[in-house]
Every structure is written in C-alpha cells, then in structure tokens.
N, C-alpha and C positions, 0 to 999 in steps of 0.2 A: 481330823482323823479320829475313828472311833473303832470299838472290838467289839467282835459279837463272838460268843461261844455255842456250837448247836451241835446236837447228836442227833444223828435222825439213820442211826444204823451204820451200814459198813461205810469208814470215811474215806472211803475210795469214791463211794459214790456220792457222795457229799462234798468233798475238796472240787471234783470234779464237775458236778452244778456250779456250786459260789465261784468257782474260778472263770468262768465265762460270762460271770454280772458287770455291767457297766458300774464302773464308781469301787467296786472291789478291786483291791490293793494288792494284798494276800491273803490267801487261805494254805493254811497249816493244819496237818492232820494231825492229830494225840489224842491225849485219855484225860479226862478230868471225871469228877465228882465222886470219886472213889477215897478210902483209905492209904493205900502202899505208895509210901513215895519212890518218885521215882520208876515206876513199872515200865515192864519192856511188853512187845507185842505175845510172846507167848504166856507169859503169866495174865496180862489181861484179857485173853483168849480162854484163858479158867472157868474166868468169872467170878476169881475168889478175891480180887484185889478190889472192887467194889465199882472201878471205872468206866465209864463208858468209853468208845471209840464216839472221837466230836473231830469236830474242827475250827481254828479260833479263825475270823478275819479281820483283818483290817481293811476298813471302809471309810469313805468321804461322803458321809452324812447330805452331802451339798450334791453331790450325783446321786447316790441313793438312798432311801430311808429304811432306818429299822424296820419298817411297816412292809418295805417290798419285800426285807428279808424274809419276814418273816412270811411274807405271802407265797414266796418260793421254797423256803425251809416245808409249808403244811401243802403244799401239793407235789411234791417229789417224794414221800415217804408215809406211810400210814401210821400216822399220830394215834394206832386206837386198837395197836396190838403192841400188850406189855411184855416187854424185852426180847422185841423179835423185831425181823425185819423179812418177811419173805422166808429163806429158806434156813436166813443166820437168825439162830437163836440165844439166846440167853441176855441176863444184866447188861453185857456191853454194847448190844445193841438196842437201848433202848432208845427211845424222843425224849429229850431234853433241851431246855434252853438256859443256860447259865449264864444270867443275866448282870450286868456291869453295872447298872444305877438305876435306882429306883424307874425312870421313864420307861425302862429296858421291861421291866418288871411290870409294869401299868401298862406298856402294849401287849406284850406274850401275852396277859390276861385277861385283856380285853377284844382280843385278837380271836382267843381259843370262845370267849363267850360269844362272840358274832359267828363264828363256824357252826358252833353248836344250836343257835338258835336261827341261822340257817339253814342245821341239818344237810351241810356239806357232809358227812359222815354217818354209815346206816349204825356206826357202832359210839359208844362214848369216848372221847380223848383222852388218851393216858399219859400224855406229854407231861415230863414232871417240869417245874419252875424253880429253881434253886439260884439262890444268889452266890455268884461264883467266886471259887476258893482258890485253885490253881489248876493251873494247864502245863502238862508234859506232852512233849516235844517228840510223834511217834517219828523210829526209828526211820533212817535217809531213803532205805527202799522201800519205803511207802508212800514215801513226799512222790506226785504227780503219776504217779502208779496206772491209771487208763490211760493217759497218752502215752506210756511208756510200752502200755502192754495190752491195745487195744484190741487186738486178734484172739487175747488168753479166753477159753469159754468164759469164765465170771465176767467177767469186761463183758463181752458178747451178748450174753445172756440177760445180765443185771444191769450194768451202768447202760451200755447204748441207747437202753429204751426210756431211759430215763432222761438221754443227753435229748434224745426226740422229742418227749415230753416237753420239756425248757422251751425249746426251738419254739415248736409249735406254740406252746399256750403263754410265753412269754419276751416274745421277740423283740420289745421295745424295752427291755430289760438287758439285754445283752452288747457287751463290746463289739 
C-alpha cells in the first residue's frame, strides 16, 4: 500500500479520474500544502489559508505504479497555468504533487523533465513539487461529489469531459 497526494485543481475532478484507476484503493478529497490548520472548504475557497484543494490516494504499487499516476495526474489538467484551472482560479487550485519519499520525488521530476523535452506542452509547467506535510480531510459533501451530482452544470461541463478523456486515452488503466 502506498499514498500519493496530487492537486491538479478542482478535487471533484480529480477524486473523480483517480477513483476509476485499477490498483487505486482510495481517493479522498482535502487541502494540503497551505498554513491554517485544520481549514474548511470556504476559507480555503479565499485563498488565504495557503492550501490547495488535492486529493490523497491509496494505491497498490503492484497494480499500479507511481509513474501511471502520474501519467494520468499530467493529462487530465494543465500543468502550465499557475493557480488556475480552466475557469477556477486562484492558489487553491493550483498543480502540485506532494510527494511521500524521496522515489515519489525522483519521478514527479523526472517525469515533468521528459514532458518538457517532449514539448507535450506549448507552455512551461508550473506544477510545484513539495515534500508533503499534512492533509485535511475536505468536508463529507465533497467526498464522491460527480457521482452524486452528475447532471449539476459544473459536473456537466468540467468533470464529464474529462471522465471521456481517461476513458478514451487510458483504458487499460482502469477498473
């Protein structure tokens, strides 16, 4: 069993990818790499508590590897607009990976320099890399929030196309 922490903007749309990976356990939405302990969704909604909205999972390394995470983490969100995500803006939604042990740390990194010298991206990545501190636990009506509320426009609009995206470009990756 192994934890990955990753922000990659709203964790609706984030819980909602990792939760359909083969080999992913759970994903739980909350806030990390901020100041304010303990923050609730409207304070970190400010942007003044320093957190980002993430989501931690648990995963079995032996079904999937940090590496696919992170291969689906850097194609479901654009790593290369700083603290936005589409039409959410600010600090909370910025690309981060808040990494668990050094390894975690030596792929995020190696990971973003093969993208880059790829030139998978017309812009440069902003995804920041932080060795992580702690994770709060966002509030109960957030936990599985698109299957709950598929029809809501945001769902609609934002996650759906995103759940297509998975489907399509990563199908051998999924439960």
């Amino acid at each position: 069993m192994a934890k990955a922490t990753l922000a990659g903007g709203c964790f609706w749309c984030t819980e909602t990818l990792f939760s359909r990976l083969n080999g992913v356990l759970q994903v739980v939405p909350g806030y990390t790499g901020g100041h304010t302990k303990h923050p609730g969704y409207r304070e970190v909604c400010t942007g003044k508590t320093g957190h980002a909205e993430c989501v931690q999972l648990d995963y079995n390394p032996e079904k999937i590897s940090f590496i696919s995470i992170l291969e689906v983490f850097f194609d479901t969100h654009d790593p290369t607009t700083l603290n936005r995500q589409g039409a959410d803006v600010g600090t909370q939604y910025r690309s981060g990976i808040y990494y668990h042990d050094e390894l975690q740390r030596i792929h995020a990194e190696k990971h973003i320099d093969l993208l880059t010298k790829e030139k998978k991206f017309n812009y440069p990545i902003v995804t920041e890399i932080k060795a992580f501190d702690v994770f709060y636990n966002a509030e109960v009506e957030h936990i599985d929030y698109y299957n709950r509320n598929t029809n809501q426009p945001y769902c609609s609009a934002v996650i759906s196309p995103k759940v297509l995206k998975l489907l399509n470009d990563h199908p051998s990756k999924l439960k």
